[in-house]
N, C-alpha and C positions, 0 to 999 in steps of 0.2 A: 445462242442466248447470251445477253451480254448481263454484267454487274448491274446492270442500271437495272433491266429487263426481270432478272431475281430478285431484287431490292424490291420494285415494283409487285410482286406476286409475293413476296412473302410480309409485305406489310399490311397489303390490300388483308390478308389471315391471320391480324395481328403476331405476326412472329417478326424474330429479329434474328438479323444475319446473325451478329455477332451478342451471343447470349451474354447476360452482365455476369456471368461466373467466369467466363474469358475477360472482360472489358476489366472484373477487378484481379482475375489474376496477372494482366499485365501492368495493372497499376503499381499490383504486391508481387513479383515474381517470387519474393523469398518464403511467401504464404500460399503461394499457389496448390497445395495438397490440405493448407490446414484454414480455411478461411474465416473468421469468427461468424457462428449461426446470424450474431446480431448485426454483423455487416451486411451479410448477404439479402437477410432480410430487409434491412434498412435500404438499398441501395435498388431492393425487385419493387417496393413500396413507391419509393422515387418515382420509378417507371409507371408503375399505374398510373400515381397521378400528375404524372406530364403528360400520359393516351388523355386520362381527363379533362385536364386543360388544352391538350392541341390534339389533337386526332386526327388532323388532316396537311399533316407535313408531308413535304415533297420526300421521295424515296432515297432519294441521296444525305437526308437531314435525319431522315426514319435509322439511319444506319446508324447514327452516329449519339443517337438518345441514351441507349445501354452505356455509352461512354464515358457520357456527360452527367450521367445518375450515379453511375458508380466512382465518379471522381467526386462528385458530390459529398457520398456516403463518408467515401474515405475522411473526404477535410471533417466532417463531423464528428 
């Protein structure tokens, strides 16, 4: 089973490889045990409503949403 082939089965069950509590603690490594509630929050929000607006991203794109939400979060 390849990266691609996981990617593929775990989005097809709305999951994400790389969950945004990873995606923001590599953003913040120096926060990474202590995260603000209202980041994390802000940042799992994000993500719903980009499944809302795009739900049917290729799997290699699906990877990279938690990434992109919680960079988001962050500059906010």
């Amino acid at each position: 089973m390849t990266i691609s082939d996981i990617a593929t089965f775990c989005c097809r069950f709305q999951y994400c490889v790389i969950p945004v509590e990873q995606a923001l603690g590599t953003l913040l490594p120096t926060h990474v045990n202590d995260l603000p509630p209202e980041l994390l929050s802000l940042a799992l929000s994000l993500v719903a409503q980009s499944r809302s607006f795009s739900s049917s991203l290729k799997p290699e794109e699906e990877i990279a949403r938690p990434y992109a939400c919680a960079e988001i979060a962050c500059r906010r």
